[in-house]
N, C-alpha and C positions, 0 to 999 in steps of 0.2 A: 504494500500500500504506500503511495505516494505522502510523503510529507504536507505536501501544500501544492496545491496546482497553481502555475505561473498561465495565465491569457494574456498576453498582448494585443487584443484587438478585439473591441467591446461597444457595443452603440446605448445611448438613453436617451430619453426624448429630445435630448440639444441637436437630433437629426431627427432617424426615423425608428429610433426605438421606441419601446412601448415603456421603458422605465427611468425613476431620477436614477439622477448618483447614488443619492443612499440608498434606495430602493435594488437596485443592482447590487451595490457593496452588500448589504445583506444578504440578498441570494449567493454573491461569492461566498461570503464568509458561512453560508450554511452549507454549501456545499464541498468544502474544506478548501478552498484557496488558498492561499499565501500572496499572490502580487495580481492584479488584476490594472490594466491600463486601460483608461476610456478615451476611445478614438473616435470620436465623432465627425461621420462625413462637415468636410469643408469645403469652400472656395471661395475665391476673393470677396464674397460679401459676406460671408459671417465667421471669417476664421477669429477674427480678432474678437468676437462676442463669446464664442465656442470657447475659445483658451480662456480668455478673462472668468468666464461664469467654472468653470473644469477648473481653477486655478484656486478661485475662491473657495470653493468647495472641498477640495484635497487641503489644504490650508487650515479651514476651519473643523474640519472634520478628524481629518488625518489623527489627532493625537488621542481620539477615541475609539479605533477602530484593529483590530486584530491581522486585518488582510493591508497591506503597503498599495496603494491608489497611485497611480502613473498618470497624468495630466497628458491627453495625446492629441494626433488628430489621424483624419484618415482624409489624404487631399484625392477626391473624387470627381470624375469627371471636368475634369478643366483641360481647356490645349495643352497639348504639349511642350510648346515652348514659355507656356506660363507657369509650369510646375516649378523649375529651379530657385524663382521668387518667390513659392508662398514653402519653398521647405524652408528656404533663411527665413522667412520670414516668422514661420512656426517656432523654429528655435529659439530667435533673438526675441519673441513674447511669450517663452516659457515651457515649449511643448515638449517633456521629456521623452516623448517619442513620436516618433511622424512615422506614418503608415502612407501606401500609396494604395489606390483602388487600382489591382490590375487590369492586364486584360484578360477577362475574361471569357468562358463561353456561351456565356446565359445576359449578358450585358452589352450594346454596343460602345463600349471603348474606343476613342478614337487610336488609331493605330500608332505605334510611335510613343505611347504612353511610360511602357514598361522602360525602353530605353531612355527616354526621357530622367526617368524617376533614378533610376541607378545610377546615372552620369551624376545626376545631384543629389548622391548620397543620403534616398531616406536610409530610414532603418530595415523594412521588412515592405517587399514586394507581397502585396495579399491577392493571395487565390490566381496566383497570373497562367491559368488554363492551356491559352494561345500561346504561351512564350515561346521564344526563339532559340538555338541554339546559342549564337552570338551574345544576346543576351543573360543567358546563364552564364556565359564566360565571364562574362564583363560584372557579373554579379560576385561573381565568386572571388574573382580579382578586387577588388572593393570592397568587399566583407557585406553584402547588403544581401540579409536573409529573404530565403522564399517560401511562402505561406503555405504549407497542408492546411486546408482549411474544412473543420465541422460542421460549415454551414452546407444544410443540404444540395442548394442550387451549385453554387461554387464550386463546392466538394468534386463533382463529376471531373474535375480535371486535374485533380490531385495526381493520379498515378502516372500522368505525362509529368509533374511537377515534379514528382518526386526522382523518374528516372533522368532526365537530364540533367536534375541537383549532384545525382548520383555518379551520371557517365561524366562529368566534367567539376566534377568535386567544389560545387556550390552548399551553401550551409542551409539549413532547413529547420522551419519552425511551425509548430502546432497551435492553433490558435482556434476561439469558436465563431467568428463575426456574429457573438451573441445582438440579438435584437428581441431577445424574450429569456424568461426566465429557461423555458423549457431547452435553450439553445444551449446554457450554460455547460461546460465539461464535468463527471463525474469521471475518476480514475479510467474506471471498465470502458467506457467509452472513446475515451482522448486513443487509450489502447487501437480502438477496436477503429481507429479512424486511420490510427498512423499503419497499423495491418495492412487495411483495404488499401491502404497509396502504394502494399509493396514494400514497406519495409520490414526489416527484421527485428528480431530485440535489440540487438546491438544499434541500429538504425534507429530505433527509438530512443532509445539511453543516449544516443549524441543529441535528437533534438529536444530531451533535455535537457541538458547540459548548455545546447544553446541558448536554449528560453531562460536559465537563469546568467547565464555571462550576459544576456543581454539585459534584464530584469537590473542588476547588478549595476549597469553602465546610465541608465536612466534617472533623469532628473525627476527624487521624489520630493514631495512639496512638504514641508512640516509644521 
């Protein structure tokens, strides 16, 4: 049994989730979390509202709560050549971890996105379905992780994710794009997600090991 489950990539209603902050942190924490980061869809009109309200929050909260709250965003659906401005720009207002909306298969993404995001160094590529070869390379060379992801739509394109993280020795991380309680990870399941992508136990045990060096490296608010 896992100690505490690490998510990186978590919505509340500050996009289109169905829960707050504390509302979610409670479902993490009953479901034995340890770090949970709220990445709420952004673009240039409400990042700066997103981080500010995500910031207050972790802030005021933070010194009562059991699970470690990561202030994040997830920059979704913007051109591509506007991504590199709002990942500084997430940072330098606080965002201890910036997600990017890949491209996906279930989503039209505009093309160019996943490269875009890696060149400007988010953190974690999520659910990127369509990825490139190219692009895994360049990911891996960068250090810029790529999402297994538990959400059911996404998910479908895990096991192309997961092999060419593989064939070209890119780093990998398991995350839920919770947007309900029911999306949340439970141990047996995070399992039974990073299986289905194809990996091994071993393969598992690195992506977590990932998810906490990266947990680790993130600006927590206090």
């Amino acid at each position: 049994m896992d100690k505490g489950i690490i998510d990186l990539h978590t919505h509340t209603f500050f996009s289109d989730g169905l829960l707050s902050p504390a509302e979610l942190v409670r479902q993490a924490e009953n479901r034995g979390y340890s770090v949970v980061a709220i990445t709420d869809h952004v673009d240039a009109s409400n990042i700066e509202h997103v981080l500010s309200c995500l910031k207050k929050f972790c802030k005021q909260t933070q010194p009562f709560l059991s699970v470690k709250v990561i202030p994040g965003v997830e920059i979704t659906h913007v051109p591509p050549d506007q991504i590199k401005s709002l990942v500084s720009f997430a940072r330098s207002h606080g965002a201890g971890i910036v997600v990017l909306h890949g491209e996906t298969i279930c989503e039209p993404v505009t093309p160019g996105t996943n490269m875009a995001g890696i060149k400007a160094g988010i953190d974690i590529l999520a659910h990127p379905g369509l990825i490139k070869e190219e692009e895994v390379k360049l990911a891996a060379e960068k250090g810029v992780y790529l999402e297994i992801s538990g959400r059911h739509s996404h998910g479908l394109g895990n096991g192309r994710v997961f092999h060419l993280a593989h064939k070209f020795s890119a780093q990998c991380v398991i995350n839920t794009d919770s947007h309900a309680p029911k999306d949340l990870f439970t141990p047996w399941y995070r399992e039974k997600v990073a299986f289905g992508a194809g990996m091994t136990p071993e393969d598992y045990e690195s992506a977590k090991k990932n998810m906490l060096s990266l947990a680790n490296k993130c600006k927590i608010i206090h």
